[in-house]
DSSP file (Angstrom, degrees, kcal/mol; ACC not computed):
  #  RESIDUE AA STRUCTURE BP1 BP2  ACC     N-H-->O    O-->H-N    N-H-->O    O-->H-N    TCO  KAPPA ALPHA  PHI   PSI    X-CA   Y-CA   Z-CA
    1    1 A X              0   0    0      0, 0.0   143,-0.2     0, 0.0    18,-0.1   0.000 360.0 360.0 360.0 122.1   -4.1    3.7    3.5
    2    2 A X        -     0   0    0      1,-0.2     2,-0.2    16,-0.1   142,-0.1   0.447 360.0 -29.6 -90.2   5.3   -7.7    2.9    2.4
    3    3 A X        -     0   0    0    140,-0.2     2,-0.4    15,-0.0   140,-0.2  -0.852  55.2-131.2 161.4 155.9   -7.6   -1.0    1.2
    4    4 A X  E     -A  142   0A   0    138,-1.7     2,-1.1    -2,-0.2   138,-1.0  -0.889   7.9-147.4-133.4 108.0   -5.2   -3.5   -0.4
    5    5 A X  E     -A  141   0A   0     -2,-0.4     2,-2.7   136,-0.2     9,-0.5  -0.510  17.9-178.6 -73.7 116.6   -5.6   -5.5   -2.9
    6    6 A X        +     0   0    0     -2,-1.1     2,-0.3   134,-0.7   130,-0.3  -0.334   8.2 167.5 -97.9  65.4   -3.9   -8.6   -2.8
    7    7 A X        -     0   0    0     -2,-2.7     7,-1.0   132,-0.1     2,-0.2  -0.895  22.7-159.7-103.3 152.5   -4.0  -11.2   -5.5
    8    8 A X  E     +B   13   0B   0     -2,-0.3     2,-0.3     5,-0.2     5,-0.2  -0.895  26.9 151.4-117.4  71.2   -1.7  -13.7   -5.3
    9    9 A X  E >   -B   12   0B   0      3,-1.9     2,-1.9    -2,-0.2     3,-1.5  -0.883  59.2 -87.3-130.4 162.7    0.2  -16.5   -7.3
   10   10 A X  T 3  S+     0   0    0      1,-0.3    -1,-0.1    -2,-0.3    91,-0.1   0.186 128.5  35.2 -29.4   5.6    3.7  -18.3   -7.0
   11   11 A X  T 3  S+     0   0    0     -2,-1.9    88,-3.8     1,-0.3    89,-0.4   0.585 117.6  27.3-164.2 -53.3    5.0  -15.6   -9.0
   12   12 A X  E <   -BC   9  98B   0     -3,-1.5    -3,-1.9    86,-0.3     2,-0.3  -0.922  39.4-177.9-130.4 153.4    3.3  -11.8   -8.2
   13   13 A X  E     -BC   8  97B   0     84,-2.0    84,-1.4    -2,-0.4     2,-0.2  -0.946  13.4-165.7-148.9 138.3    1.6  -10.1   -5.4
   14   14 A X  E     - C   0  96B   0     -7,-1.0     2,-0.4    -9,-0.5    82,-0.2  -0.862   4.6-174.4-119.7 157.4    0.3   -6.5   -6.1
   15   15 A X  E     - C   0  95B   0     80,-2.4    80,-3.3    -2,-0.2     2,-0.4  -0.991  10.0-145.5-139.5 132.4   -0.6   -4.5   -3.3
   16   16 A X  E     - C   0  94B   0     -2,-0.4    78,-0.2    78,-0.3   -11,-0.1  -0.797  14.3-176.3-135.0 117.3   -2.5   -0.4   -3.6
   17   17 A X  E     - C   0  93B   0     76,-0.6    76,-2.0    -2,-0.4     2,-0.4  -0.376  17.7-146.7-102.2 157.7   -1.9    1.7   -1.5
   18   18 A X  E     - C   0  92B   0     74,-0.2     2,-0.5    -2,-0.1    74,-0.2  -0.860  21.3-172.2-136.2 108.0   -3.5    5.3   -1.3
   19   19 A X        -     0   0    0     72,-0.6     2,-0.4    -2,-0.4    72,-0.3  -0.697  19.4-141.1 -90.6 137.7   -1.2    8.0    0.0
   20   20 A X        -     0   0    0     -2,-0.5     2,-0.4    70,-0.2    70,-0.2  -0.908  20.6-176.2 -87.5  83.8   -2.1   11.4    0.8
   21   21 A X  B     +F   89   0C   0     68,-0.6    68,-4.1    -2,-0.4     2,-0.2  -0.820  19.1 158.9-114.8 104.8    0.6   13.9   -0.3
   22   22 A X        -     0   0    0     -2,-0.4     2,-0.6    66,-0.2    66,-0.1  -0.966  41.6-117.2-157.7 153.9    0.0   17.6    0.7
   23   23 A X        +     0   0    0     61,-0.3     4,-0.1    -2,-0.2    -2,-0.0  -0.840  26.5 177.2 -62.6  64.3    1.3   20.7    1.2
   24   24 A X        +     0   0    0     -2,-0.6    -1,-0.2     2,-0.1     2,-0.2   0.558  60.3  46.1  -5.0 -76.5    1.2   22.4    4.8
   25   25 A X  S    S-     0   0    0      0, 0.0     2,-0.7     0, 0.0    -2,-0.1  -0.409  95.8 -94.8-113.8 172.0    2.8   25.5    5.1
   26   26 A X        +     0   0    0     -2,-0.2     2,-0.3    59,-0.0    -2,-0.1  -0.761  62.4 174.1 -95.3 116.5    2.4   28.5    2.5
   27   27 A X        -     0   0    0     -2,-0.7    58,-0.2     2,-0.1    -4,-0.0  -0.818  43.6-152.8-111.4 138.1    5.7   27.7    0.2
   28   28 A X  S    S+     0   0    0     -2,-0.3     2,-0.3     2,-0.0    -1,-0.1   0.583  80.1  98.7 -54.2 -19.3    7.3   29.2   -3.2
   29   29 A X  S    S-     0   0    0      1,-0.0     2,-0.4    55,-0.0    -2,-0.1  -0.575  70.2-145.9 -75.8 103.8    8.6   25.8   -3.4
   30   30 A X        -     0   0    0     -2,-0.3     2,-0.7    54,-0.1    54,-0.1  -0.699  15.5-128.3 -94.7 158.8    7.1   23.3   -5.5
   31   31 A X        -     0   0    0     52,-0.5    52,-2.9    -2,-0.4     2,-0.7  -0.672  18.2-165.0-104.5 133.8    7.1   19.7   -4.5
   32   32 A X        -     0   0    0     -2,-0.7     2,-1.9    84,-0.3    50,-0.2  -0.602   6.9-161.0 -97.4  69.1    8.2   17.2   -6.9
   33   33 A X        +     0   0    0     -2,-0.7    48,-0.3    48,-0.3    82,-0.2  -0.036  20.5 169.3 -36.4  84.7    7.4   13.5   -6.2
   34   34 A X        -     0   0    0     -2,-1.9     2,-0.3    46,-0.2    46,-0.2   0.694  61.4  -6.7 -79.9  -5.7   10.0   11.5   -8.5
   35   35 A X  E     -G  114   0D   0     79,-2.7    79,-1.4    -3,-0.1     2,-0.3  -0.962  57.6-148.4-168.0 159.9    9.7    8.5   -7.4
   36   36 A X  E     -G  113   0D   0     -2,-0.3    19,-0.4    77,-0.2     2,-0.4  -0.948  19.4-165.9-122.2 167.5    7.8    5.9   -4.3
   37   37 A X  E     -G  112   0D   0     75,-1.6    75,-1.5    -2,-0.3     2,-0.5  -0.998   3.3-157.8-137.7 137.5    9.3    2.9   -3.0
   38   38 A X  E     +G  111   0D   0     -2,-0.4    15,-0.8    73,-0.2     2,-0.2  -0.925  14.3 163.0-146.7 147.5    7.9    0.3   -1.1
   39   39 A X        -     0   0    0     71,-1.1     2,-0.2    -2,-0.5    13,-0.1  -0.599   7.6-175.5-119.1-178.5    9.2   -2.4    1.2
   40   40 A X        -     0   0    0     11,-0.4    11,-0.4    69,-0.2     2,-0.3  -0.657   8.4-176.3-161.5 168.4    8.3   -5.1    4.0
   41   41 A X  E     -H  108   0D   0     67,-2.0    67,-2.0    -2,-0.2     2,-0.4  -0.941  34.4-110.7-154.1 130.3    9.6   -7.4    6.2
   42   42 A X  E     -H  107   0D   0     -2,-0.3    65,-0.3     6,-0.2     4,-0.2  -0.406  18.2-162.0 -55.9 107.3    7.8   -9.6    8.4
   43   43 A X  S    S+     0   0    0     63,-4.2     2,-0.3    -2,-0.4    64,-0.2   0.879  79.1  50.5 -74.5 -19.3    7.9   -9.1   12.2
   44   44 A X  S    S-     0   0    0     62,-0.5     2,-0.6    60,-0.1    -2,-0.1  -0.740 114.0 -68.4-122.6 172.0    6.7  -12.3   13.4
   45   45 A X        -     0   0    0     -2,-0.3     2,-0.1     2,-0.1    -1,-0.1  -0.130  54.9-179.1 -99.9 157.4    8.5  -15.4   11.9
   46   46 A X        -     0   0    0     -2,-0.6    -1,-0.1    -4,-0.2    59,-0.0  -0.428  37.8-151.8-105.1 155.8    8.0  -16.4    8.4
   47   47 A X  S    S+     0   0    0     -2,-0.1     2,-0.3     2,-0.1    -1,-0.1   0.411  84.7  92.1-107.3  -7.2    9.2  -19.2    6.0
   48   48 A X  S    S-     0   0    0     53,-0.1     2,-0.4    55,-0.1    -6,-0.2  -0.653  75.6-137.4-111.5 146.4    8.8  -16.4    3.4
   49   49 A X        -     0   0    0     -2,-0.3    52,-0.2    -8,-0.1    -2,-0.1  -0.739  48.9 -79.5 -89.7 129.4   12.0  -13.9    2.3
   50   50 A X        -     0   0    0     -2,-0.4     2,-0.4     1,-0.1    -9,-0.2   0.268  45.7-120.3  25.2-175.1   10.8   -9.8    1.9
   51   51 A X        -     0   0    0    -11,-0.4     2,-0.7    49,-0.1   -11,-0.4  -0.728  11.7-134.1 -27.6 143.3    9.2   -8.9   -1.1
   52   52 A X        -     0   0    0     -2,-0.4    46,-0.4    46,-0.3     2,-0.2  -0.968  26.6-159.3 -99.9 108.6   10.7   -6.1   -3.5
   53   53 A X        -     0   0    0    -15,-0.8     2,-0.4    -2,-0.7   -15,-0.2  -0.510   5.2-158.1 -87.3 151.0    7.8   -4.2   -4.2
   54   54 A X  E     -D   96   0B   0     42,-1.7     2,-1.1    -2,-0.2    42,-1.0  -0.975  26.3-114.1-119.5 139.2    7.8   -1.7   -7.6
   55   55 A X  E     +D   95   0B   0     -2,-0.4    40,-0.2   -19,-0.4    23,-0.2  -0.768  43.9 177.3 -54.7  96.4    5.8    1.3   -8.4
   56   56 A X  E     -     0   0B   0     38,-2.1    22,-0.6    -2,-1.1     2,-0.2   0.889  42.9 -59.4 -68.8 -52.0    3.9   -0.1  -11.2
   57   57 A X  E     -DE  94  77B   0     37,-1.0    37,-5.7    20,-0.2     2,-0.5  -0.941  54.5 -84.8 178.4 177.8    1.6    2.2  -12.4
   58   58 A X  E     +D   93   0B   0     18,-2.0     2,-0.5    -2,-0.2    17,-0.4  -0.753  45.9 172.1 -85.5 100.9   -1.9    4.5  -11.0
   59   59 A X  E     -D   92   0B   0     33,-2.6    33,-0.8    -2,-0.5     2,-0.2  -0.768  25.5-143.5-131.7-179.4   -5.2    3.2  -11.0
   60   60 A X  E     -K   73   0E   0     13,-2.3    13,-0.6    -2,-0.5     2,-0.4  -0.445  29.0-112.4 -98.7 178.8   -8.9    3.7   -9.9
   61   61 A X  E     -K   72   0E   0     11,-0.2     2,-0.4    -2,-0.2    11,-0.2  -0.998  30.5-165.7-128.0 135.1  -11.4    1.3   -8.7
   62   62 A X        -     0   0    0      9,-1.9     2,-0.1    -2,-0.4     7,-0.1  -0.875  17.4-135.8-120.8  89.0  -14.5    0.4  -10.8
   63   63 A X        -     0   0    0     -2,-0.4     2,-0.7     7,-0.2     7,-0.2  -0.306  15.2-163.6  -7.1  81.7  -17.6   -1.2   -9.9
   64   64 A X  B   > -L   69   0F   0      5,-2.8     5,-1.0     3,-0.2    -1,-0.1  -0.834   3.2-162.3-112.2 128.9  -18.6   -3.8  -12.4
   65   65 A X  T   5S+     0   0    0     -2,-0.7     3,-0.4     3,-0.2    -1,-0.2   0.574  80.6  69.1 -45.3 -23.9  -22.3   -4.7  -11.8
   66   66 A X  T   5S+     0   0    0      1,-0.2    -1,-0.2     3,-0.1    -2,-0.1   0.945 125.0   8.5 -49.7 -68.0  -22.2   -8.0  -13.8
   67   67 A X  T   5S-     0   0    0      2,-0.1     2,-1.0     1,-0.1    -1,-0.2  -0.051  98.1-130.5-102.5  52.5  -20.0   -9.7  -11.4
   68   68 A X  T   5 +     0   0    0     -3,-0.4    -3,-0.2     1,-0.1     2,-0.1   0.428  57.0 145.3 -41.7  51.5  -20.2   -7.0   -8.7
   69   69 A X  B   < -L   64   0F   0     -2,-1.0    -5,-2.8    -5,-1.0     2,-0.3  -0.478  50.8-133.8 -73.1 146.4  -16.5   -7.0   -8.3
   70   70 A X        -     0   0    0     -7,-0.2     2,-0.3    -2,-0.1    -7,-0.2  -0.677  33.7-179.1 -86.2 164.7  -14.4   -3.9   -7.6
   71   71 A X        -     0   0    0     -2,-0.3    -9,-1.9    69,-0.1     2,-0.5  -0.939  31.7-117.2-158.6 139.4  -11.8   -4.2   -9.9
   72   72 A X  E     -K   61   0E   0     -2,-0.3     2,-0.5   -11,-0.2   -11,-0.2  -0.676  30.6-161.9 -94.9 146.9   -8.7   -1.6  -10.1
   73   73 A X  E     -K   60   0E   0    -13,-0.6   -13,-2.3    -2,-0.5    -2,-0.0  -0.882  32.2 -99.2-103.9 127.1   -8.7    0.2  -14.1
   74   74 A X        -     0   0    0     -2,-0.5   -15,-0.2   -15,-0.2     3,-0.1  -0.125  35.6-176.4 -37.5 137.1   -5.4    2.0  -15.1
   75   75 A X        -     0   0    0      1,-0.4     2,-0.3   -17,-0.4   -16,-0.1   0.340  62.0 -52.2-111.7 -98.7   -5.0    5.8  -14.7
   76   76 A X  S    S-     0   0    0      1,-0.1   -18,-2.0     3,-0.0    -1,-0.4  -0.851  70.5 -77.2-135.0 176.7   -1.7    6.6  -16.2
   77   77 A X  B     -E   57   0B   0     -2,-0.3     2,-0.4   -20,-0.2   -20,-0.2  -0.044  55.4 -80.6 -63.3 178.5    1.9    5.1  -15.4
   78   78 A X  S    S+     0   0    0    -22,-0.6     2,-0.3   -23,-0.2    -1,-0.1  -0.659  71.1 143.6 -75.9 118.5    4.2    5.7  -12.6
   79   79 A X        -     0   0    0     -2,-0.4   -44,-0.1    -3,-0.1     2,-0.1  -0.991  59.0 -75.1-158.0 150.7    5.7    8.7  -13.5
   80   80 A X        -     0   0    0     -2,-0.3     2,-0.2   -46,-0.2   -46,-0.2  -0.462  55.3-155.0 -71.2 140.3    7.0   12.1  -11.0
   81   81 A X        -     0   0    0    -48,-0.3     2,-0.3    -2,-0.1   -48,-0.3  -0.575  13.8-113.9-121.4 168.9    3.8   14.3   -9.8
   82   82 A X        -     0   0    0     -2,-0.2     2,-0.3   -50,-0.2   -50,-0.2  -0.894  26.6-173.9 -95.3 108.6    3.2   17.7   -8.8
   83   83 A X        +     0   0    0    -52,-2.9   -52,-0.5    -2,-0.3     2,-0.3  -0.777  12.0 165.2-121.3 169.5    2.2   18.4   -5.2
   84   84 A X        -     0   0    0      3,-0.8   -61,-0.3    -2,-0.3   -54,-0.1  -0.891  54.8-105.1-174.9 169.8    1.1   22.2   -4.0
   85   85 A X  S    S+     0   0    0     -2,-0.3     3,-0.1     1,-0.2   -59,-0.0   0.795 125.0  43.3 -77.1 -19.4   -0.6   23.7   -1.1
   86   86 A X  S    S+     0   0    0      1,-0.2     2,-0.3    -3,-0.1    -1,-0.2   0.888 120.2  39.2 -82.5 -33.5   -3.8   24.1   -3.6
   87   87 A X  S    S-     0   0    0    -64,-0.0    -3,-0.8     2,-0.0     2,-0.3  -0.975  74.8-178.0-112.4 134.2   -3.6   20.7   -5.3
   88   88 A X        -     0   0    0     -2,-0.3   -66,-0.2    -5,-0.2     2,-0.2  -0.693  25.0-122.1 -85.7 146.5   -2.7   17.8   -2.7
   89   89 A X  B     +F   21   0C   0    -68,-4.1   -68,-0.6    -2,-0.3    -5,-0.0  -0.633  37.2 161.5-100.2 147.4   -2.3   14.1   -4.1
   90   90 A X        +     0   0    0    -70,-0.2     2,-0.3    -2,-0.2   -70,-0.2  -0.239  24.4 162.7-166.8  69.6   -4.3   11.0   -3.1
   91   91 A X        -     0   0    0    -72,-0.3     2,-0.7   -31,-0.0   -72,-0.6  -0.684  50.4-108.8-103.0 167.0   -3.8    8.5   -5.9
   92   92 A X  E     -CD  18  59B   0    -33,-0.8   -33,-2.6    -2,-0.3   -74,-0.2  -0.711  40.7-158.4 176.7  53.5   -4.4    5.0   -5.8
   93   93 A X  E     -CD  17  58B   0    -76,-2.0   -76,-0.6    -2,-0.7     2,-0.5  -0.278   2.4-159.2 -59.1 122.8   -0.6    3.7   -6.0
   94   94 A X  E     -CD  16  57B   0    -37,-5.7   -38,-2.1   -78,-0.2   -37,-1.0  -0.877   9.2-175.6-115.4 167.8   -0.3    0.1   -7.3
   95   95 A X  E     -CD  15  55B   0    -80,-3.3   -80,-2.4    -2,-0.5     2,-0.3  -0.977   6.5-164.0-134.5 149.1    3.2   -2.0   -6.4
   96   96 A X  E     -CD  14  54B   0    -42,-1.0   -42,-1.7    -2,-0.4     2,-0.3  -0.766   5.3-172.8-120.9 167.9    3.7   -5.6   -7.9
   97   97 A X  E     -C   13   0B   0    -84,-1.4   -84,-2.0    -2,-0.3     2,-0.5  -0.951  12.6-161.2-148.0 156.0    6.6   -8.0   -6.2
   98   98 A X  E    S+C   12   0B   0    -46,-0.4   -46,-0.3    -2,-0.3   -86,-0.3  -0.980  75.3  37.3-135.7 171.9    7.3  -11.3   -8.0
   99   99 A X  S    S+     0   0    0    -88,-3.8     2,-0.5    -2,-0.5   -87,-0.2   0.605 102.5 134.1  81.8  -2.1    8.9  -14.2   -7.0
  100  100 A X        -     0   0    0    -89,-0.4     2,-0.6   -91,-0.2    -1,-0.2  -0.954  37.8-173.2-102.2  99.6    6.8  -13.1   -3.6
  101  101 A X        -     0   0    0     -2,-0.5   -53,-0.1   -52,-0.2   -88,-0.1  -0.803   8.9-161.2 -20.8  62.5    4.4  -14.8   -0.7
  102  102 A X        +     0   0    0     -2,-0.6     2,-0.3   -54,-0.0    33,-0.1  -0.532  18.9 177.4 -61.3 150.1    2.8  -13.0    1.7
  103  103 A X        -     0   0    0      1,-0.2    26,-0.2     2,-0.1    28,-0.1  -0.984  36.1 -57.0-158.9 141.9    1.7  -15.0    4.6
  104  104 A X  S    S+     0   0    0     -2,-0.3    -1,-0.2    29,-0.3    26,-0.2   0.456  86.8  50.1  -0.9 141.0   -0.1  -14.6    8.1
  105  105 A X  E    S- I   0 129D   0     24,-1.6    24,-0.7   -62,-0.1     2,-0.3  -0.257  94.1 -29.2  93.9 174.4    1.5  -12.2   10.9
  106  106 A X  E     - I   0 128D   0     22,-0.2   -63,-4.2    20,-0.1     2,-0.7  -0.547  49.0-167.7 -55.1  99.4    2.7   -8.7   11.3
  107  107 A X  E     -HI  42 127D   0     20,-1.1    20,-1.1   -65,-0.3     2,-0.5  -0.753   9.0-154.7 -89.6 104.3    4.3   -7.0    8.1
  108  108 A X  E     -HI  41 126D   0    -67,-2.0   -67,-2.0    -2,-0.7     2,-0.4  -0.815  21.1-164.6 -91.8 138.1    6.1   -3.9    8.9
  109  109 A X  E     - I   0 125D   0     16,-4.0    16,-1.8    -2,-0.5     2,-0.5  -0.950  21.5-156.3-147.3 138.3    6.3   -1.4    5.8
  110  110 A X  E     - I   0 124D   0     -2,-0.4   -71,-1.1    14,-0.2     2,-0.4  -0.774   7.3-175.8-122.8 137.8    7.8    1.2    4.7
  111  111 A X  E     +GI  38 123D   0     12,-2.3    12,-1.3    -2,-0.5     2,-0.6  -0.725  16.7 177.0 -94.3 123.7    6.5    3.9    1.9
  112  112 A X  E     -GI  37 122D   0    -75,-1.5   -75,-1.6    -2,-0.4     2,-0.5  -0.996  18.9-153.8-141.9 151.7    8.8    6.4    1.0
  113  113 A X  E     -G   36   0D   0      8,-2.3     2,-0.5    -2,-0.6   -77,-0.2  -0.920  16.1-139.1-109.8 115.7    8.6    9.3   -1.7
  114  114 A X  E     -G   35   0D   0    -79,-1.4   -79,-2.7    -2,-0.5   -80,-0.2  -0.916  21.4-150.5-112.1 119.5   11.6   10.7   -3.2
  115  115 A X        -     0   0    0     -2,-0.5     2,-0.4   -82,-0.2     3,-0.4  -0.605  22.8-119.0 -95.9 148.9   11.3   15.0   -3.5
  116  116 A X  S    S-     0   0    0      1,-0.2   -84,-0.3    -2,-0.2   -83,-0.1  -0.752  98.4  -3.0 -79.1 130.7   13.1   16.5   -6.1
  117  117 A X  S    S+     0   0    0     -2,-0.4    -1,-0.2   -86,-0.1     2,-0.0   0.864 125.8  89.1  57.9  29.3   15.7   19.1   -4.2
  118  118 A X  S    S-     0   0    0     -3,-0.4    -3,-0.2   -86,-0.1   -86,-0.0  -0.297  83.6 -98.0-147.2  78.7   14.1   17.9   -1.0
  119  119 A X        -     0   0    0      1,-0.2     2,-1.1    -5,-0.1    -3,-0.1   0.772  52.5 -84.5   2.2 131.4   14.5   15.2    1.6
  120  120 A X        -     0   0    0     -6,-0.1    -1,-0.2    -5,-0.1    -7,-0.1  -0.611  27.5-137.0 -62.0  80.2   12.5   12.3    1.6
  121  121 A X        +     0   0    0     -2,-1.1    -8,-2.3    -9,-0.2     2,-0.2   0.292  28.0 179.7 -50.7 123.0    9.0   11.6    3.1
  122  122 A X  E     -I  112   0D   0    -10,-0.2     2,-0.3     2,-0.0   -10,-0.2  -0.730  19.0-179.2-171.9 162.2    8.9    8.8    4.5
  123  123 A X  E     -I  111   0D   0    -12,-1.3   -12,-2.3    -2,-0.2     2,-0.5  -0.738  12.1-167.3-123.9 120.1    5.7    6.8    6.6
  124  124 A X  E     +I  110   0D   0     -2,-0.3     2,-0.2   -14,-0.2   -14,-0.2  -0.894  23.3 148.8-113.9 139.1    6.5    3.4    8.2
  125  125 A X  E     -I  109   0D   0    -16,-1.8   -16,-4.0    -2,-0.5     2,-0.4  -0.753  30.4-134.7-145.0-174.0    3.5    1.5    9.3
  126  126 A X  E     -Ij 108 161D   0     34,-0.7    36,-1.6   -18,-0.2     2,-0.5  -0.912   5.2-150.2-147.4 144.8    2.5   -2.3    9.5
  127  127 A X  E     -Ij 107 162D   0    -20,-1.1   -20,-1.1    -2,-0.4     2,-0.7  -0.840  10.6-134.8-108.9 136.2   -0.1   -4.3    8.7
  128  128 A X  E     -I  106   0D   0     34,-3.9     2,-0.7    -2,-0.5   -22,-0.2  -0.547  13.4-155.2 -89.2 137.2   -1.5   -7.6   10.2
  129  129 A X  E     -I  105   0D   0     -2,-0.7   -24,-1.6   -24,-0.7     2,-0.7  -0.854  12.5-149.0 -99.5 130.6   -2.6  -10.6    8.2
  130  130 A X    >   -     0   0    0     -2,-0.7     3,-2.7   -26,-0.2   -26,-0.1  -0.746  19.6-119.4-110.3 137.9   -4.9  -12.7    9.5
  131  131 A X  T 3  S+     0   0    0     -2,-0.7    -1,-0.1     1,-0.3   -27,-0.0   0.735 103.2  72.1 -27.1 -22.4   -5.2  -16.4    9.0
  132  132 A X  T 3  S+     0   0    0      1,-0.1     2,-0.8     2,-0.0    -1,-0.3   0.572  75.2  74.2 -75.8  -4.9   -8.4  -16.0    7.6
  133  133 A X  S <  S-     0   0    0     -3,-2.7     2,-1.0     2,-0.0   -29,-0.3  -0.871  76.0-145.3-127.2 117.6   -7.7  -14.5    4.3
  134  134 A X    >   -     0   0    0     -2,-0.8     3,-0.6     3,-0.1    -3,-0.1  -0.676  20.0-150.5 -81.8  72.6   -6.3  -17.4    2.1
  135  135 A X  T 3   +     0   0    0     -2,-1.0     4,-0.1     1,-0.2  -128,-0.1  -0.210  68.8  18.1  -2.3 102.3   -3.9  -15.9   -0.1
  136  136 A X  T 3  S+     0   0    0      2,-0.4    -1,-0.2  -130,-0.3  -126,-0.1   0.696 109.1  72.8 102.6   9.7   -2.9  -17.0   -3.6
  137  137 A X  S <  S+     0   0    0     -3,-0.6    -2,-0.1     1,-0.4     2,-0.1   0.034 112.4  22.7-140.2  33.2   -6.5  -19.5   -4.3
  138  138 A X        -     0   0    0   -132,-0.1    -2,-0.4  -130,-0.1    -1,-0.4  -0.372  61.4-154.7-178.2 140.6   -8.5  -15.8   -4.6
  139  139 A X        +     0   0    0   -132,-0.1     2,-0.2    -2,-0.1  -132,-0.1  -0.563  33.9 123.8 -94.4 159.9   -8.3  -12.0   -5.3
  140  140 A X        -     0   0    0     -2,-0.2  -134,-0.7  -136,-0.0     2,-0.2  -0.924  63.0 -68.3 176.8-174.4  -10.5   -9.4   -4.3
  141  141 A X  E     -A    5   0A   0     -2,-0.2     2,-0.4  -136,-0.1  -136,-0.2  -0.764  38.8-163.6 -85.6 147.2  -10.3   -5.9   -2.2
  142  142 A X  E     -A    4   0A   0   -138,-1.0  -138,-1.7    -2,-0.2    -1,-0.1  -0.890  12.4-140.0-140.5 118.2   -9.5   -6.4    1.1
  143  143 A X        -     0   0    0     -2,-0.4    22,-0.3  -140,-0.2     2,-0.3  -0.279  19.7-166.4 -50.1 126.9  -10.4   -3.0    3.4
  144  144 A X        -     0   0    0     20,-0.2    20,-0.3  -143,-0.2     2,-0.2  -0.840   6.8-174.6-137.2 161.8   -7.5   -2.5    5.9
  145  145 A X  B     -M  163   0G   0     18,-3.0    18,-2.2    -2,-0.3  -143,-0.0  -0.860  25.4-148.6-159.5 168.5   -8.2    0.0    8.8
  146  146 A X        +     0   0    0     16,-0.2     2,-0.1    -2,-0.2    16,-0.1  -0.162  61.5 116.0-127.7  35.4   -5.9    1.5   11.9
  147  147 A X  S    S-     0   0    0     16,-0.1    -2,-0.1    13,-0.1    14,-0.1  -0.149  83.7 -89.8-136.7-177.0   -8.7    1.9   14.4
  148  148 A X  S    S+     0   0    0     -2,-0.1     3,-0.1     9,-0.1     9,-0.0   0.168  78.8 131.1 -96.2  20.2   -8.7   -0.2   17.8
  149  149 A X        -     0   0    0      1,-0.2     2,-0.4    14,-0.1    16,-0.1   0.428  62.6 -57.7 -77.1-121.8  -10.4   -2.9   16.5
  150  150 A X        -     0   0    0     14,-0.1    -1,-0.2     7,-0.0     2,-0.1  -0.810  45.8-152.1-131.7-147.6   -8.9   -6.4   17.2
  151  151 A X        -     0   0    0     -2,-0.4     2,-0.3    -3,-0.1     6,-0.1  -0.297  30.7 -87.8-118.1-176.2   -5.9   -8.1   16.7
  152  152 A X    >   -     0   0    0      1,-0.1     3,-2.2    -2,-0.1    -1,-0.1  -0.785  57.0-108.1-100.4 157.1   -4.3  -11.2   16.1
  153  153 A X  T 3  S+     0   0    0      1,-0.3    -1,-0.1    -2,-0.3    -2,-0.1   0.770 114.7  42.9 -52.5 -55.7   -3.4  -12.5   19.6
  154  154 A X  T 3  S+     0   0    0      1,-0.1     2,-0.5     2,-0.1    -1,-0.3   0.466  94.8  95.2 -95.3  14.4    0.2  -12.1   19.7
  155  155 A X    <   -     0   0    0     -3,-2.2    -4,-0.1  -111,-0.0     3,-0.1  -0.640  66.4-138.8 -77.2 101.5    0.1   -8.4   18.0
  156  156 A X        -     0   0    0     -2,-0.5    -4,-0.1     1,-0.1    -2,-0.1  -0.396  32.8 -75.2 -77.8 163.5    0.2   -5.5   20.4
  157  157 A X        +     0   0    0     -6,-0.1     2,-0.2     2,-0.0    -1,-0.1  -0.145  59.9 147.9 -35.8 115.8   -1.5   -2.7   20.2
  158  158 A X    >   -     0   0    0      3,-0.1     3,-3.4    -3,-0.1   -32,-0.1  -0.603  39.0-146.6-158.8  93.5   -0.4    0.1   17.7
  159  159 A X  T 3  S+     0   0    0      1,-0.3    -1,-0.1    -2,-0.2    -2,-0.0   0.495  98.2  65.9 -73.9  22.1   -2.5    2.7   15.8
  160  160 A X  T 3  S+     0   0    0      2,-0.1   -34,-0.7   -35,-0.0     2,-0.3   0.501  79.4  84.9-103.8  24.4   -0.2    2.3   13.1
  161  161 A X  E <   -j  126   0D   0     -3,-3.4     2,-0.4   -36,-0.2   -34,-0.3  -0.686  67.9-144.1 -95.8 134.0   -0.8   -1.1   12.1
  162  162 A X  E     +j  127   0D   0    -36,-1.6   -34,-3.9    -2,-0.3   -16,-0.2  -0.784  27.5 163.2 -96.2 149.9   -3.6   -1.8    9.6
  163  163 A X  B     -M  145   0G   0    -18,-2.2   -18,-3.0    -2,-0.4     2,-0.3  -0.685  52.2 -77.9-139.2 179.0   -5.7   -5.3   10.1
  164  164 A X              0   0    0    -20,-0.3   -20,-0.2    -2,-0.2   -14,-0.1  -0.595 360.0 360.0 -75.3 143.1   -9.0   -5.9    8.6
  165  165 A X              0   0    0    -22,-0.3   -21,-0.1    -2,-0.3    -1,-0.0   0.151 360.0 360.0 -77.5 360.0  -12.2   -4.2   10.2
């Protein structure tokens, strides 16, 4: 995952995520993404109920030098992609939830990819929220990383959990 953006109100939280989708071995087979899903559920305890995340749609991120915000621009909908050992995927997935809160602690989540004719990929990971990022009074990108840095006190060690750098 390279970064989430999280803005927030009583009513939607989008989150985009950037999955890497490739090809290994040398196949005849091509692979057919039809569909992603993503969930979470909170490990540590919460006043707040799951989200139901949706595939919304594809985007980019755009610079604008006026307000020198990143800001994500539309690519095309959510729609089944094409993967091969020559073209590998890494788009910019975004998921919207409504009716949803995220709040402080350990979020386990899991991303999963439905293959046409093929079993499903799927990557469970978690990410830590820290008290510092006030949720839901401002958006912006906020860079999430798996690397050792550290953690919130009662979070053990896991290099598949993203926190902020």
């Amino acid at each position: 995952m390279q970064a989430s953006d999280v803005p927030q109100s009583p009513d939607r939280v989008e989150i985009y995520i950037q999955p890497v989708f490739t090809v290994h071995q040398k196949t005849d087979v091509t692979s057919v993404v039809t569909w992603v899903h993503l969930s979470m559920t909170p490990l540590s305890q919460t006043n707040s109920a799951p989200p139901y995340f949706y595939w919304q749609d594809v985007v980019g991120f755009v610079h604008d030098p006026e307000t020198d915000k990143i800001n994500a621009r539309f690519s095309y909908d959510a729609a089944p992609f094409v993967v091969t050992q020559d073209h590998p995927r890494a788009s910019i997935l975004r998921f919207a939830a409504t009716r949803a809160f995220l709040t402080m602690g350990r979020w386990e989540w899991t991303l999963t990819a439905e293959r046409q004719g093929q079993p499903s990929l799927v990557a469970e990971f978690c990410i830590d929220i820290p008290a510092a990022n006030i949720f839901g009074t401002t958006s912006g990108l906020i860079a999430m990383s798996n690397d050792q840095s550290p953690r919130l006190p009662s979070s053990p060690p896991t290099s598949n959990c993203y926190r902020q750098p």
